[in-house]
C-alpha positions as CSV (number, residue, x, y, z in Angstrom):
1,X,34.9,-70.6,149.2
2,X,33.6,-67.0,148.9
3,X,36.0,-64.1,150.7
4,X,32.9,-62.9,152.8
5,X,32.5,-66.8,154.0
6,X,36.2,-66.9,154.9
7,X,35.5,-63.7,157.7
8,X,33.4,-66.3,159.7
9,X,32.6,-65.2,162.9
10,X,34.4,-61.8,162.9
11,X,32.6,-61.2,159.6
12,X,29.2,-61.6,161.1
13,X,30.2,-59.2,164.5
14,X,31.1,-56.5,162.3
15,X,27.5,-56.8,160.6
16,X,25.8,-56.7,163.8
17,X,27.6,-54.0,165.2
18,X,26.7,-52.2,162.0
19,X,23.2,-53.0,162.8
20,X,23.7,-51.8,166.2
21,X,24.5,-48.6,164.9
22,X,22.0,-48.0,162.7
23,X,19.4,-49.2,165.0
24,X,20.4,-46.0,167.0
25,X,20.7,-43.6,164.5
26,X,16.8,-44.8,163.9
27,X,15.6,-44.4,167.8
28,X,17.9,-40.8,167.3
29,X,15.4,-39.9,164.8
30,X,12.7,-40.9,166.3
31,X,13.3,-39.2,169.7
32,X,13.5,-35.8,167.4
33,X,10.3,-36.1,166.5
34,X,9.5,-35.0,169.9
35,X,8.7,-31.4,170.1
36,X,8.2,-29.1,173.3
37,X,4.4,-27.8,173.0
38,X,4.8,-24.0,172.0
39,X,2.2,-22.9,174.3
40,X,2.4,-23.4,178.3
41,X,0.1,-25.4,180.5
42,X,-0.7,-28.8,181.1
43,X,-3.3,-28.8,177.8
44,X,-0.7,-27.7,175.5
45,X,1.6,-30.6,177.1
46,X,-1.5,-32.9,177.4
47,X,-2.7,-32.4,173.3
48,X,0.9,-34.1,172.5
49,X,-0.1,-37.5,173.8
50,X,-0.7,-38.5,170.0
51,X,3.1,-38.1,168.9
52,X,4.3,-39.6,172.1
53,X,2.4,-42.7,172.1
54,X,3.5,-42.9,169.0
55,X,6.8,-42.4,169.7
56,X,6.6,-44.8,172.7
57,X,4.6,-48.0,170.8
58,X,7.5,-47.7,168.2
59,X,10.3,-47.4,170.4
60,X,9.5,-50.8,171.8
61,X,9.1,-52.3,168.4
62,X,12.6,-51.2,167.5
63,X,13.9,-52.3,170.9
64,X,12.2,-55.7,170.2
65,X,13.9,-55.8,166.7
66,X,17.4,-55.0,168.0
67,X,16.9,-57.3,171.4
68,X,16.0,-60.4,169.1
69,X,18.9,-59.4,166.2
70,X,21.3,-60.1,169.2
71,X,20.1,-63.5,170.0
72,X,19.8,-64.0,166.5
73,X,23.6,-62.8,165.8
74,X,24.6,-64.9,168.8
75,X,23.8,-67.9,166.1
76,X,25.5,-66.4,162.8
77,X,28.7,-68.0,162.1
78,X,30.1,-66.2,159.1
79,X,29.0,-63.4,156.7
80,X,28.0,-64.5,153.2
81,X,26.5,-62.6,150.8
82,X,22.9,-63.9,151.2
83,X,23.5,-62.9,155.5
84,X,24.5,-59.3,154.3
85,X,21.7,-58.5,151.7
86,X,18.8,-59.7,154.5
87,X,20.3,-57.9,156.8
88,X,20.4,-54.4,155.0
89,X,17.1,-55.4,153.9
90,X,15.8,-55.8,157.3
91,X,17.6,-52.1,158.3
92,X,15.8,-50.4,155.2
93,X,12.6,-51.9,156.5
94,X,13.4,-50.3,160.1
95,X,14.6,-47.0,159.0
96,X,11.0,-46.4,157.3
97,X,9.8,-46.7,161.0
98,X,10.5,-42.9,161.9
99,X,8.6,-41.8,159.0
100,X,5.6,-43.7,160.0
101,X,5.5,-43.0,163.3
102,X,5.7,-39.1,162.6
103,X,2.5,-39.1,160.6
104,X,0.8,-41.3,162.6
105,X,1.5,-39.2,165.8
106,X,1.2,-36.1,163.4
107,X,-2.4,-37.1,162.4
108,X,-3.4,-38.6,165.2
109,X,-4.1,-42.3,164.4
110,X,-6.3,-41.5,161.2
111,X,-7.3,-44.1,159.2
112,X,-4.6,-43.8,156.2
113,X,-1.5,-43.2,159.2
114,X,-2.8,-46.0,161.0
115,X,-2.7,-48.2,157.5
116,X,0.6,-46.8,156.7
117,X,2.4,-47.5,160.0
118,X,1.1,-51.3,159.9
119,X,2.6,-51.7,156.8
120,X,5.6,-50.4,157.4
121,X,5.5,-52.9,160.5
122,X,4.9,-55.5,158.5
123,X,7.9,-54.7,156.3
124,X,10.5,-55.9,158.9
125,X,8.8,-58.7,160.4
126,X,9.3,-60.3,156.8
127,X,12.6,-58.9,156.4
128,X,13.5,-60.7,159.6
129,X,11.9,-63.7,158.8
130,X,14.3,-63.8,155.7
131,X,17.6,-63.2,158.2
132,X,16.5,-65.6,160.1
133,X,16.2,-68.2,157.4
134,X,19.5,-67.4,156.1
135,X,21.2,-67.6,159.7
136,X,19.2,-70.8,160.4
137,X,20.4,-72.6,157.0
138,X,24.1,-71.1,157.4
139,X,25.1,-70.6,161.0
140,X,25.1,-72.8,163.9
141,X,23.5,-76.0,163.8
142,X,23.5,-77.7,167.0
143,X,20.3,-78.7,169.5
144,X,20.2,-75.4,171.0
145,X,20.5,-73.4,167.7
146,X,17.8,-75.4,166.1
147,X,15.6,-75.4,169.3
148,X,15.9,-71.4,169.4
149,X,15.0,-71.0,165.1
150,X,11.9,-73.5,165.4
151,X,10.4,-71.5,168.3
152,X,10.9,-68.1,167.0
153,X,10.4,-68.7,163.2
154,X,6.4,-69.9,164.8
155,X,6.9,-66.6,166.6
156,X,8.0,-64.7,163.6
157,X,4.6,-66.3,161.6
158,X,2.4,-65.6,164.2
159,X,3.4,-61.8,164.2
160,X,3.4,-61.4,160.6
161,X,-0.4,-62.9,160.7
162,X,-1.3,-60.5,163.5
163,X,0.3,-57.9,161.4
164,X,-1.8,-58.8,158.1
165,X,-5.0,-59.3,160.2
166,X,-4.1,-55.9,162.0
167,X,-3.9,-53.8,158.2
168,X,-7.2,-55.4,157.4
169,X,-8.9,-54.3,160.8
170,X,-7.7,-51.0,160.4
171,X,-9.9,-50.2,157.7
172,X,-12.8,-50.1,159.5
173,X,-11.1,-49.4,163.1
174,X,-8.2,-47.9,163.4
175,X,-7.3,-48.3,166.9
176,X,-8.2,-51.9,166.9
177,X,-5.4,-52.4,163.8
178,X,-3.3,-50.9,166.3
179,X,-4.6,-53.4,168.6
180,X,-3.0,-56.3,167.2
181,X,0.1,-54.4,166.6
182,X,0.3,-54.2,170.3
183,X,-0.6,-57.6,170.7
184,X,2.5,-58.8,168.1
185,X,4.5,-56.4,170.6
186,X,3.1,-58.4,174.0
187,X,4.0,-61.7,172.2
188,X,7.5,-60.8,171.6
189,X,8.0,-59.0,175.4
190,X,6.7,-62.1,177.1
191,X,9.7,-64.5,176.5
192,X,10.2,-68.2,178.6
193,X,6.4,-67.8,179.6
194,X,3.7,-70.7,179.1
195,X,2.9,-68.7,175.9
196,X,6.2,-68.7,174.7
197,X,6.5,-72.0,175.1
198,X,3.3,-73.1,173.0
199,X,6.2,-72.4,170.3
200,X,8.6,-75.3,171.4
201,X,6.3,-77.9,170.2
């Protein structure tokens, strides 16, 4: 048996709490983007709106990411080699999202930004997909673990196709791009509703 399989469960904590902690460094970054208008008055205040619903839109993606790594974790039962490489995959995939979200604040939702910060959403959705996969074939397999993997993996499809549809849109409109970004967002926040349930058959 490989040494990484032999830390079992303790093996796979100390990878999510190393996700944990990168996944905060990234919001850190983020948050710096965030700069006090120069100028005083509401207009100068009211000309940021760009960067901060940028800031905002992303900070619930990465909150969605790190909310559904811990349910995901909750199913990992040790940490072999294919578990670690997905998973830092999946982290280099989220630490691009700081980057993204500067410009696209930064040039308020231009074509390219908007082009660039769908792709780099669509990076970690199939990052995750991959995790997933891995945890799914290695981890727990009872009822409830299988139940959980079949509903989100449809979940996890449905987003990347929104995502794909979303980079095409974008093209020609950028806010509607964005559109289905929010809409992959939505999907994800609206857990053990009738929607969410369409995934359990």
């Amino acid at each position: 048996m490989d040494m990484l399989d032999q830390e079992g469960r303790d093996g796979a904590k100390r990878v999510e709490a190393f996700s944990d902690g990168v996944i905060a460094i990234i919001v850190t970054i983020m948050v710096l983007e965030l700069h006090a208008p120069e100028a005083a008055g509401l207009g100068a205040l009211a000309a940021q709106w760009p960067t901060f619903l940028a800031y905002a839109l992303s900070y619930a993606y990465v909150a969605i990411y790190w909310v559904n790594h811990h349910r995901l974790f909750q199913f990992a039962t040790r940490a072999g080699n294919a578990l670690l490489w997905s998973n830092i995959v999946l982290l280099f995939a989220l630490s691009l999202v700081p980057f993204a979200t500067a410009t696209l604040g930064e040039q308020h939702f231009s074509r390219e930004a908007t082009l660039l910060y769908m792709l780099v959403m669509l990076l970690p959705s199939f990052a995750y997909n991959w995790l997933q996969r891995v945890i799914r074939r290695t981890g727990a397999q009872g009822a409830t673990a299988q139940a959980y993997h079949r509903r989100t993996l449809r979940k996890g499809t449905v987003a990347c196709l929104l995502y794909l549809g979303g980079l095409a849109v974008a093209i020609v409109s950028p806010a509607a791009g964005l559109g289905c970004a929010a809409l992959v967002a939505l999907l994800w926040c609206l857990a053990d509703g009738p929607l969410d349930r369409l995934f359990e058959r």
